[in-house]
KEKE-921900 format. One line per field, with one value per residue (C-alpha): x, y, z. Coordinates in Angstrom, 2 decimals. Each point is the difference from the previous one (the first is absolute). Layout:
x	[X:...]
y	[Y:...]
z	[Z:...]
// end
This chain:
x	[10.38:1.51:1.13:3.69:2.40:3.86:2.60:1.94:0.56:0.95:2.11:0.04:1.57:-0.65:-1.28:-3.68:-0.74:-2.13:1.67:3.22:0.28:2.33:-1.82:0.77:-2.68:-0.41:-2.78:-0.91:-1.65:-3.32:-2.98:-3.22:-2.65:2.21:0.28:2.47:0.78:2.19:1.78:1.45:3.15:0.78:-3.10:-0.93:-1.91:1.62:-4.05:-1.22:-1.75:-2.13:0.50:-3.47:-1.82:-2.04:3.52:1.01:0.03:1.80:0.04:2.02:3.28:-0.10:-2.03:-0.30:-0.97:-0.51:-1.68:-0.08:2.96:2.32:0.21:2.06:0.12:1.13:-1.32:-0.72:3.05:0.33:-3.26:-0.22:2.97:-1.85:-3.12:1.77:2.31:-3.41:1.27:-3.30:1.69:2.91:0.95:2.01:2.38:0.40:2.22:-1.55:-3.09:0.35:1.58:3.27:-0.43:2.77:0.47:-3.66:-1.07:-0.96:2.52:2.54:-2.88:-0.80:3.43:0.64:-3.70:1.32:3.71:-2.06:-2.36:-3.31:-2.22:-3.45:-2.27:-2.48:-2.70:-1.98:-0.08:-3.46:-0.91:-1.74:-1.95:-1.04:-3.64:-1.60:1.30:0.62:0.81:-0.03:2.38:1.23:-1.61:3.48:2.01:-1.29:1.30:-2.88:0.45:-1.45:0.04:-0.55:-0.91:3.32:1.77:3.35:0.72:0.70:0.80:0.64:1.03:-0.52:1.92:-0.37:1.48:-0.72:3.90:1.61:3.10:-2.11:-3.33:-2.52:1.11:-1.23:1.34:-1.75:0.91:-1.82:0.96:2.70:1.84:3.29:0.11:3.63:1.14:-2.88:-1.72:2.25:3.05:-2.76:1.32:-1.78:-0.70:-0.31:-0.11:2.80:-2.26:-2.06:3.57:0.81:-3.94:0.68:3.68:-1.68:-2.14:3.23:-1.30:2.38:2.77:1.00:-0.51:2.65:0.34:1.43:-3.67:-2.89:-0.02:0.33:-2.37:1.05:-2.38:1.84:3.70:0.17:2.90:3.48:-0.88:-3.09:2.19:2.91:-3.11:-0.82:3.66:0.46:-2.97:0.22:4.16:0.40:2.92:-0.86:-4.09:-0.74:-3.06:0.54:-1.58:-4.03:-0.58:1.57:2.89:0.87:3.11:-0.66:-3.33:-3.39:-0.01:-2.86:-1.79:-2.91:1.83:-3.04:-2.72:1.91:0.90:-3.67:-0.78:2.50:-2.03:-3.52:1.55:0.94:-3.11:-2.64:2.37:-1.86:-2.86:1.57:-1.56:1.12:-1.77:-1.54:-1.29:1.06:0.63:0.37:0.92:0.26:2.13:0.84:1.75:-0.07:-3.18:-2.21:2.31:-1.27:-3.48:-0.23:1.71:-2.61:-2.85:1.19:0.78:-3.78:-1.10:2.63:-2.02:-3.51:1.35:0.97:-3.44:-1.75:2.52:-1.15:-3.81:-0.97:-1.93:-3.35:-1.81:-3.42:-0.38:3.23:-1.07:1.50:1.93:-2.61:-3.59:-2.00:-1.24:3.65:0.77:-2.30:1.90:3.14:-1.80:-2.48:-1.47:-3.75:-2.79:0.04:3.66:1.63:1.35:2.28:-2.07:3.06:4.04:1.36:3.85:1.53:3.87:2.66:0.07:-2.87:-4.34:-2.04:-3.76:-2.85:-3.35:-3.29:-1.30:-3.79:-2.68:-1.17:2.64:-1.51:2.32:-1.33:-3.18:1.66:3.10:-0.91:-3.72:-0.55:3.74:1.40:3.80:1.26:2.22:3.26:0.51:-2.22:2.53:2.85:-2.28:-0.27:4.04:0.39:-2.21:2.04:2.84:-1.25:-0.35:3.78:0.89:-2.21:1.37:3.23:-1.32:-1.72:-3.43:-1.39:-3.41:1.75:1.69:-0.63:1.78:-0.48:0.94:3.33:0.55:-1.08:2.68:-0.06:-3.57:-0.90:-3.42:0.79:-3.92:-3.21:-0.98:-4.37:-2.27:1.22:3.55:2.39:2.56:3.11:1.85:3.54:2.12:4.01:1.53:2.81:1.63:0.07:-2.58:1.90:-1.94:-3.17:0.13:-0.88:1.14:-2.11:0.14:-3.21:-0.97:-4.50:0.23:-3.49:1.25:3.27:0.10:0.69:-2.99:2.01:2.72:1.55:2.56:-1.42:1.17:-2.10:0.76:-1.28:-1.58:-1.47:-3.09:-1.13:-0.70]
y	[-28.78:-0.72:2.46:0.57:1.21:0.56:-3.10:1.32:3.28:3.38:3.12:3.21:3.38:4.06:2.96:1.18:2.47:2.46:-1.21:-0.03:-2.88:-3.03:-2.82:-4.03:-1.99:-3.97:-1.78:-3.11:-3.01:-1.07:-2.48:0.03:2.78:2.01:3.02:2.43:1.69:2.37:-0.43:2.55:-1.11:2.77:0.66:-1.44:-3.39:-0.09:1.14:-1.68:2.12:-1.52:1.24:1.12:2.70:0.52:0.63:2.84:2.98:2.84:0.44:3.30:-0.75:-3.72:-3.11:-0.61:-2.29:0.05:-2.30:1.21:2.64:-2.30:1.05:-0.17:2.27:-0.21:-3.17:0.21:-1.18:-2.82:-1.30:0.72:-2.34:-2.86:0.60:0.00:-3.13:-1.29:-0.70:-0.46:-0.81:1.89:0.90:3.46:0.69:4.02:1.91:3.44:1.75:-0.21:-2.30:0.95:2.09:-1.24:1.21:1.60:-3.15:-3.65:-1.77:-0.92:-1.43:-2.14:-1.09:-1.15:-1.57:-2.17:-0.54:-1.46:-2.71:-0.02:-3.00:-1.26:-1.00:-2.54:2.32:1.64:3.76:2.12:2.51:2.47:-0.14:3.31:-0.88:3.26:3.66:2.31:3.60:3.25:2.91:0.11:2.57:0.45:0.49:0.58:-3.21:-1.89:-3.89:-2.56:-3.50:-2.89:-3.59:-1.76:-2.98:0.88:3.10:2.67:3.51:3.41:3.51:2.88:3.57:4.03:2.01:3.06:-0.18:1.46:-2.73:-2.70:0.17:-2.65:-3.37:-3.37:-3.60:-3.12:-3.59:-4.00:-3.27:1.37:2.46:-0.71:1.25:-0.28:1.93:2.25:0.84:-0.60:2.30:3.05:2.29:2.25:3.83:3.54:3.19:2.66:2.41:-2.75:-1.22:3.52:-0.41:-3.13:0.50:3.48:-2.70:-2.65:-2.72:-1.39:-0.28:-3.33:1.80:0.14:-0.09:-3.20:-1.52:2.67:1.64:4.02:2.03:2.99:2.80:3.33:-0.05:1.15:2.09:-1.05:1.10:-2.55:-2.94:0.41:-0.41:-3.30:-1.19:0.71:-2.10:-3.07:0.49:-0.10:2.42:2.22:-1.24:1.69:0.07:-2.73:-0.65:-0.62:2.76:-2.90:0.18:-3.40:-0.84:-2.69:1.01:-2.79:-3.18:-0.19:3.08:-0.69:-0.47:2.01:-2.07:-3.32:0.73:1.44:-3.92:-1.53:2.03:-0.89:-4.26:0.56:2.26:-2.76:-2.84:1.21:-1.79:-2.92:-2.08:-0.58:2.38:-1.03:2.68:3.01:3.14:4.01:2.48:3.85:2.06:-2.95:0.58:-1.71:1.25:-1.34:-2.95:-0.72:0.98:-2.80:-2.77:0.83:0.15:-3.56:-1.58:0.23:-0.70:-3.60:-0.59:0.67:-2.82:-2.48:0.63:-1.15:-2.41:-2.09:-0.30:-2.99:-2.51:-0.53:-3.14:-0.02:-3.47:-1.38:-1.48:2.69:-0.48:0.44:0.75:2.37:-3.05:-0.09:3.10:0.25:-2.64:1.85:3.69:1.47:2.02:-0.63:1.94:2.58:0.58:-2.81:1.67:-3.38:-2.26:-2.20:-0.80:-0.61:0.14:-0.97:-0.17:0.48:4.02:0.56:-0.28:1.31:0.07:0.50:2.75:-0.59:3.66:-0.27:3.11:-2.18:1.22:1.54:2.97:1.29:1.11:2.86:0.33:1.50:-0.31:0.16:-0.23:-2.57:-0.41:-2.67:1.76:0.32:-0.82:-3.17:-0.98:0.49:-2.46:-2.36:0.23:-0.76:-2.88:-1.57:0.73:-1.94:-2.87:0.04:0.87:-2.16:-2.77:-0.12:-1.04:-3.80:1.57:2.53:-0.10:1.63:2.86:3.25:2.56:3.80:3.00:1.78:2.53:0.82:2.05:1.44:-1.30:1.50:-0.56:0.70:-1.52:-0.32:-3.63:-0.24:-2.74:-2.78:0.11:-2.97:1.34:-1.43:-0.14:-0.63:0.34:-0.71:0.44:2.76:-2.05:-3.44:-0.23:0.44:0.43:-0.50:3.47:-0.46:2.63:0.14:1.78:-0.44:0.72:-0.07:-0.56:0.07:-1.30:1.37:2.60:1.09:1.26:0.52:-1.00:0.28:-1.21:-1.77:-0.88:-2.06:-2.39:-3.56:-0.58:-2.77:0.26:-0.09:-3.25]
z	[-4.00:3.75:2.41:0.40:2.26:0.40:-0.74:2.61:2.33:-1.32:1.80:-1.71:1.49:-0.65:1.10:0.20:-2.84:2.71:2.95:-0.82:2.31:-0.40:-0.12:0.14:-1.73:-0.03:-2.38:1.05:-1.39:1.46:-0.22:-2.60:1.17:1.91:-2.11:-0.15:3.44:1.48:3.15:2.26:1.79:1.37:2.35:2.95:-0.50:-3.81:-1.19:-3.76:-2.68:-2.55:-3.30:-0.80:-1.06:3.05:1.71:-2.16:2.17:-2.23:-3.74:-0.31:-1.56:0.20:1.30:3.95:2.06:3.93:2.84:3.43:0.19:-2.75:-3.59:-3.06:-2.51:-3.83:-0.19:-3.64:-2.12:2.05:-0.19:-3.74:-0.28:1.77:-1.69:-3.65:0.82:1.52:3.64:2.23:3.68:1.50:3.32:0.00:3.05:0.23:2.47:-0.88:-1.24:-3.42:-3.01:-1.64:-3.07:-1.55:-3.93:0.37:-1.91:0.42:-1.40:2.71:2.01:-3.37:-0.54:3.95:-0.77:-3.31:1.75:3.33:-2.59:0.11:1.77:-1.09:2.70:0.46:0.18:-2.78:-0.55:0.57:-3.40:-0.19:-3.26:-1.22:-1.66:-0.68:-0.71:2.64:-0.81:2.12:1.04:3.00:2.57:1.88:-3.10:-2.89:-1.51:-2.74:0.43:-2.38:0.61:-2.75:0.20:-2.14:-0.22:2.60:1.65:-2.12:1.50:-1.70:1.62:-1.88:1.34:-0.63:2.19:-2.45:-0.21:-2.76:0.82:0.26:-1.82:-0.05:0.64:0.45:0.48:-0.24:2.19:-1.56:-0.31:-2.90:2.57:1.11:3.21:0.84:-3.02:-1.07:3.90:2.76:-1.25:0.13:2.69:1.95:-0.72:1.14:-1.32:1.34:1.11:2.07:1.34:1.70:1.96:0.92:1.32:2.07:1.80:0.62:-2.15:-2.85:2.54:-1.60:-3.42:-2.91:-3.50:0.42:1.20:-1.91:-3.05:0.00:-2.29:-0.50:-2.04:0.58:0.13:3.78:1.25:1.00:3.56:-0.17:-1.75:2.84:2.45:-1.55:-0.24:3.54:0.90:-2.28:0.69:-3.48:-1.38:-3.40:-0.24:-3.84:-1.81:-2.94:-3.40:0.26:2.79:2.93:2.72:-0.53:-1.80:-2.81:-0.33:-0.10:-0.52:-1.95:-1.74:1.76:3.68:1.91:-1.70:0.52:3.99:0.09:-1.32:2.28:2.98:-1.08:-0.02:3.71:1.34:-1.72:1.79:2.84:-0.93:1.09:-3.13:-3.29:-2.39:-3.90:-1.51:-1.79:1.79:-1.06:1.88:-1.36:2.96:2.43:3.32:3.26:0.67:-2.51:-0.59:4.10:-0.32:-3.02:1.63:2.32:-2.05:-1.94:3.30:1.02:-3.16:0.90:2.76:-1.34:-3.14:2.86:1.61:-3.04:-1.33:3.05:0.09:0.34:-2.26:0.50:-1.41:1.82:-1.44:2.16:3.72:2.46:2.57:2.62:-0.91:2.21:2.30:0.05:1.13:2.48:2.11:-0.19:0.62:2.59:-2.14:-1.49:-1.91:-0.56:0.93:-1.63:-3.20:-1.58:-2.23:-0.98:0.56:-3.13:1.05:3.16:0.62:3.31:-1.41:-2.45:0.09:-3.09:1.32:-1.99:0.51:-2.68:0.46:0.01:-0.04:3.14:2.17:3.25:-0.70:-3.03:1.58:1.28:-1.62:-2.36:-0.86:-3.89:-0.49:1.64:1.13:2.38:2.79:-0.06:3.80:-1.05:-2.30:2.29:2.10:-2.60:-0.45:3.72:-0.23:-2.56:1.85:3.02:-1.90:-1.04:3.98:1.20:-2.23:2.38:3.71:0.38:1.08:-2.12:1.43:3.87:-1.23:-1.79:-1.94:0.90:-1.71:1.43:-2.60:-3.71:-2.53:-3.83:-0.41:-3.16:-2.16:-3.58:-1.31:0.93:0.86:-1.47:0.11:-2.45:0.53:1.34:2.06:0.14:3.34:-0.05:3.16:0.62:3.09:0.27:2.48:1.94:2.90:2.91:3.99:-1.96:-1.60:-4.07:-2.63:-3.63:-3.09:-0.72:-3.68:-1.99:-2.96:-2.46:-3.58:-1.04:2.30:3.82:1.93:3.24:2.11:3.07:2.73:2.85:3.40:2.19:3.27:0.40:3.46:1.34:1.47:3.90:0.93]
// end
């Protein structure tokens, strides 16, 4: 499946639920792999937020994001819109600090979405592929989580508020699932007795009952109800059939459990991937919902680690033997750690170690237990990594390449006598001045030893 993006440009108006702010927002259409971003119009230099779940900054109430001193806030129903109507690339223009609420659910932003036309790109889209189960409950919350490997994506929310209104609850989102009808109409809730602490601490100024669903448990006195009518500036606010304020009642019987759904859709878009796999939640809020699109976007990037090791075929001539290598490098025994190139491109250079129990090294480290170094296979990453830089000036053989800086090395195995390491390095960036970026990855097998980012500098030598 290819990425897509908006057919054409989208304005949408309101008011900021919290905020109470008027605010002007403009969707945009954009290119393959730019994501969906956030722009702030109204500050100086008009700063860009990714949506991603490293950006979140708050979780109480709704979903933030912030970079620098810009943020937006209620994020959520939005981005559950794009996710559901499977919208990768968007570039959101925002003259405030948070999204219009709106009805309190998602589906204005999925009509203006379908009314706009949706445009395929010629790029493909990046899953996620749940393989194994994960389950735990979330320290912060309280919330247990349980993902599946499955065909599609598959998402339920189950709800108990030990509410003798609403009881337990739960709603469930697949392939099946109209969203537009059975998701999106879900509007948001809150209890009345959680309305009058939130209105005490001037949030909900953009709150009425014509955006969020009332709860009410105890019929609360007139005195209390004029208070609310005066601040949503709503005449004769009554408590209605099914303990709510809200004339007409729900939408669906299940309302909390389906806008609970609709909030999970948006928090996981923060991933930034497209998710397969099943996925439970018992008691999900912003919170959790942010902690797991954290948890699922590292598990992304470990997958993309691994999905790219490189194949070996010791039978294959390499690209440069270690006669080979030793024209391009300085190095020699009992430093020269690169027995073979086996891939060499303008932005990639897999290298190639034969661990032996003949390595100077082991003799001390350790005796009787062996374990190459780690800073000896950051050594052995840089060396392949000179071949690559080196690979770009006329006359290897007068320059050099020297370390400048070394980030995120991490060493997840040990490396023993009898292993081939795998060496795999990409550069982060085009070599500009002579300075070379890496992300350097060792693999042994199917898995990753250790990896790192490098920086180094090509100098020629002294003459």
């Amino acid at each position: 499946m290819n990425q897509r993006t908006l057919r054409k440009k989208i304005q949408i108006s309101g008011i900021g639920l919290h905020t109470g702010s008027n605010v002007e927002m403009t969707m945009h259409p954009t290119a393959a792999n730019h994501g969906i971003k956030f722009k702030r119009v109204d500050m100086d230099g008009e700063p860009e937020i990714l949506a991603d779940a490293l950006n979140v900054s708050s979780t109480v109430r709704n979903t933030t994001i912030k970079k620098g001193e810009a943020s937006v806030s209620t994020i959520e129903h939005l981005l559950s819109a794009l996710y559901a109507l499977h919208i990768d690339n968007v570039l959101i223009e925002i003259d405030a600090p948070e999204v219009p609420i709106l009805d309190g659910s998602s589906l204005q932003f999925v009509n203006a979405i379908l009314t706009a036309g949706i445009e395929e790109l010629d790029k493909e889209r990046e899953i996620l592929v749940i393989r194994n189960p994960i389950h735990y409950v979330d320290g912060d919350t309280g919330s247990e989580v349980s993902v599946f490997p499955a065909d599609g994506f598959e998402l339920t929310a189950m709800i108990d508020f030990d509410s003798k209104i609403l009881g337990l609850q739960y709603a469930n989102f697949n392939a099946y699932t109209d969203y537009v009808k059975e998701v999106a109409p879900a509007r948001t809730f809150v209890f009345l007795h959680e309305l009058n602490q939130l209105m005490q601490y001037d949030l909900v100024k953009g709150g009425g009952l014509d955006n969020a669903v009332v709860f009410v448990e105890e019929i609360p006195e007139k005195k209390e109800l004029d208070m609310i009518s005066e601040s949503f500036g709503q005449k004769d606010i009554r408590v209605e059939a099914g303990g709510i304020l809200n004339k007409g009642g729900l939408k669906f019987e299940n309302e909390p459990a389906r806008h609970k759904l609709l909030d999970m859709i948006g928090d996981l878009a923060l991933i930034g991937k497209t998710i397969q796999g099943r996925i439970i939640v018992t008691k999900p809020g912003h919170t959790a919902n942010v902690n797991l699109a954290k948890r699922l976007k590292h598990l992304f990037r470990e997958q993309k680690k691994l999905k790219g090791i490189p194949a070996y075929d010791p039978t294959k001539t390499p690209v440069y033997t270690v006669v080979d290598i030793t024209k391009k490098l300085p190095h020699r025994f009992p430093f020269l750690l690169i027995d073979k190139i086996i891939e060499l491109n303008e932005t990639e250079v897999v290298g190639v170690k034969n661990v032996t129990f003949n390595e100077g090294f082991f003799q001390g480290h350790f005796p009787e237990n062996p374990v190459m170094p780690g800073v000896l296979q950051i050594e052995a990453m840089a060396q392949t990594g000179g071949i690559l830089a080196l690979s770009t000036v006329p006359d290897p053989e007068n320059w050099d390449t020297y370390f400048l800086k070394i980030d995120k090395a991490k060493f997840k195995k040990k490396v023993v006598p009898g292993d081939t390491v795998i060496f795999k390095m990409e550069l982060l960036a085009p070599i500009r001045r002579g300075i070379v970026s890496m992300q350097a990855i060792a693999y042994v097998g199917n898995q990753i030893v250790s990896e790192a980012e490098l920086t180094a500098q090509i100098v020629r030598r002294p003459v």
